[in-house]
N, C-alpha and C positions, 0 to 999 in steps of 0.2 A: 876549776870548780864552777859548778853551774849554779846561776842564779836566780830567782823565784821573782818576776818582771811586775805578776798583776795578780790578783785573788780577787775569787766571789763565789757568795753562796748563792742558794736558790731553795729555796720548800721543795719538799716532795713528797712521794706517799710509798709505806713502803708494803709488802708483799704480806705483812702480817696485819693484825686489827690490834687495837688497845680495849682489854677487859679489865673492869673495877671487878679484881678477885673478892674484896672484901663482900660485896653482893649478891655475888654469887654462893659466895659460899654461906652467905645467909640465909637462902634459899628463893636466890629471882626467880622469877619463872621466864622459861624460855620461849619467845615470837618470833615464829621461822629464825633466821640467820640471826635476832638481836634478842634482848631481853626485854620485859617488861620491869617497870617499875624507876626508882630513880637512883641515879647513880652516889655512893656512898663516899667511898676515897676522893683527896680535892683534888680537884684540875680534872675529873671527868667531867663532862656533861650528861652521857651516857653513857650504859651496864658498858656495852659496845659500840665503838666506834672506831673511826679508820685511823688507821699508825702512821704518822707523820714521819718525815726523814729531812734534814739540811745535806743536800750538796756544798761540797767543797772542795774548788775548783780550781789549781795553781796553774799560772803559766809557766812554763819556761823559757827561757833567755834564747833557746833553738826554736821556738815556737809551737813546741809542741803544748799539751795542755794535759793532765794527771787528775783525778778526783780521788775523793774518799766519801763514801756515805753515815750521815751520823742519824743511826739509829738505834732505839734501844729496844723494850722487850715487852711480851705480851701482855707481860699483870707489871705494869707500873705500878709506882708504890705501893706495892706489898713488902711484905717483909722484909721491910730496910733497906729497900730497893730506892734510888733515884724516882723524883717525880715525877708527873708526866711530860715527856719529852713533847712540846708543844714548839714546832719547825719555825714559824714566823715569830716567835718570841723572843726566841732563842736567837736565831739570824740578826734580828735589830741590836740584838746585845751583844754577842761575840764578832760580826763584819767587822766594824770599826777596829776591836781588837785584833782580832786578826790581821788585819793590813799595815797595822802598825808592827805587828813584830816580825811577819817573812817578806812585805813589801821591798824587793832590794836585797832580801838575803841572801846570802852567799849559801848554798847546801852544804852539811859538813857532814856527809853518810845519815842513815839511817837514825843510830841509837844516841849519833851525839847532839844533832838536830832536836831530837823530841827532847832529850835531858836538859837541853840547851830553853826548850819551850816550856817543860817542867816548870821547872824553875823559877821563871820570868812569869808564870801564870798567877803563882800565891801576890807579889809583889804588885801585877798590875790589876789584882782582883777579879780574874776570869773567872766567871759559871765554875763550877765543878759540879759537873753532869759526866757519869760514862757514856754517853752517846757521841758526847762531843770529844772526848779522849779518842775512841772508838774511831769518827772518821774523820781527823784531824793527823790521827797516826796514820792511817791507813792514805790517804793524799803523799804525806811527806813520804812513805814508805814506797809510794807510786814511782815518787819524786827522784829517790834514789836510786831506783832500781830502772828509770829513764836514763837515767847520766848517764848508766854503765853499760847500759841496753844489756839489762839481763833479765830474768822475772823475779817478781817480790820475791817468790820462795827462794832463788838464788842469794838475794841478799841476806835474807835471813839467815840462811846458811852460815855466808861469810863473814857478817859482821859477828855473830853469836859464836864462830867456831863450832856449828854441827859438824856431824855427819850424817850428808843423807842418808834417809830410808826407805827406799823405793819401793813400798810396800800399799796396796788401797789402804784407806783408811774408812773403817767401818762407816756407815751411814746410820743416824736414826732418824726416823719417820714415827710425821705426828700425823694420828690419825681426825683430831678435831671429833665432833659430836658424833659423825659418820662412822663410829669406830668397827663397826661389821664392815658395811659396803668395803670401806679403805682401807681394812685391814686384810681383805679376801687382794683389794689391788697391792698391797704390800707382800702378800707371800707369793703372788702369782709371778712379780718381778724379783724373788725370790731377795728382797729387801733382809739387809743384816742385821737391825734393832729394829722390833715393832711392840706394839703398836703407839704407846704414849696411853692411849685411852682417854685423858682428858676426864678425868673421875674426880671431877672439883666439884661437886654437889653432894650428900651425902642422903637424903630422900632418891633423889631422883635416882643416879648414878653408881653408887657403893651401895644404897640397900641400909636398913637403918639397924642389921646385923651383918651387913656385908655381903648380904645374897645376891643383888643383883650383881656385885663383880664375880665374886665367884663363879656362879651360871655364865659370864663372858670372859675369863677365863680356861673352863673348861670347853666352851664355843672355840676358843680363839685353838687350843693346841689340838684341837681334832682336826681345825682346817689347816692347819700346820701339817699335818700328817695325808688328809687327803688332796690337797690342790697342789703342796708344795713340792712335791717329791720327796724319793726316800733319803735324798743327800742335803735336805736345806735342814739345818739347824741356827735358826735364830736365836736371836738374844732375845729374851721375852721381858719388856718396861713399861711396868706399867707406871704412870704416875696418879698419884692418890691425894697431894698437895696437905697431906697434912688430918685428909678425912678419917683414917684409921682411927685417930687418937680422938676426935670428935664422937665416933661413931661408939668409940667402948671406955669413951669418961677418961680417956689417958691411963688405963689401968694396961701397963706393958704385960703384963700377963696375958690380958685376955685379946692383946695384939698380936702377941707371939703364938697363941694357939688357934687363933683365923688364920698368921699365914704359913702355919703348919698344915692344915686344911685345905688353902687353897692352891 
């Protein structure tokens, strides 16, 4: 069995941004790439800012070294969501823990390693954050799947008792603000779920009867039809976060007859 020598974290920054959804969808007003005004949900500072990430970094007893990234998601605390995953906060408080439970440990596969860390987390008072579950598994899973010199996906496999399926697995693409420009680079690369659309305003965005989606909507499947060729049939998602039901008072009626409509 291979054993886990040294850990450490590090900040990072990850590929997405952090949006206070609740502001937005109160209606910030957008400045270039960020928003105006002040941010509402706590542990923002701002509508938008950059999305933080903890490295974390195992050695192993061969020398070699594994990570996992712990990252979480664009609209922090919204809806029930984890709060904001802040990298350097998080780090001061989970390193110490950390090194005290895999420093010297022995790896016992995958699923039993994490159960095994489960476990030991309620008892030694660890954060409970999904970001940190997120690349905390994802290192050890590194970890395992190092010993045996296979890929994670192999492990998963075997420890789970799959059967592969060697099949693509669909892609969705978010188009952010840009949702024309990036939706025309989505069907050109003949992308399998588009667009997202990003329709979290309901002034700006949805239309305060839902005409401006609908009008992008009907944009979006004519360019489906002319750029994309006569074999691409996408999945068409849009996301609305909820604006439907804001826009017609929650009356499911008059939500089911917009998206009959559109």
């Amino acid at each position: 069995k291979m054993k886990i020598k040294d850990i450490l974290t590090v900040p990072g920054l990850t590929g997405f941004f952090f949006d206070d959804q609740r502001a937005i969808k109160a209606g910030a007003e957008s400045d270039g790439f960020t928003y105006k005004g002040a941010a509402v949900t706590p542990g923002f500072k701002a509508i938008r800012q950059r999305g933080e990430s903890l490295g974390v970094m195992l050695a192993l007893e061969d020398g070699l070294w594994v990570h996992g990234d712990c990252a979480a998601v664009q609209y922090s605390g919204a809806g029930g969501r984890d709060p904001l995953f802040v990298a350097e906060a998080y780090g001061a408080k989970v390193t110490p823990l950390l090194r005290e439970f895999f420093l010297g440990r022995e790896l016992t596969g995958f699923r039993q390693t994490m159960a095994d860390f489960y476990a030991w987390c309620g008892q030694a008072g660890f954060p409970r954050h999904q970001a940190l579950y997120y690349g905390i598994s994802q290192a050890v899973l590194a970890a395992a799947a190092t010993e045996r010199r296979e890929t994670m996906a192999e492990t998963i496999v075997r420890e789970f008792g799959l059967t592969p399926n060697y099949k693509p697995v669909p892609i969705f693409c978010q188009s952010g603000d840009a949702r024309y420009d990036n939706a025309d680079k989505m069907i050109l690369k003949n992308a399998d779920v588009i667009p997202h659309g990003l329709i979290n305003n309901v002034k700006d965005k949805l239309g305060r009867e839902g005409e401006k989606l609908a009008d992008y909507i009907s944009w979006l499947r004519q360019r489906v039809t002319k750029i994309g060729g006569s074999d691409y049939k996408p999945v068409l998602h849009i996301d609305v976060y909820g604006n439907l039901g804001l826009a017609f008072a929650n009356d499911m009626e008059r939500v089911a007859e917009y998206l009959a409509r559109a």
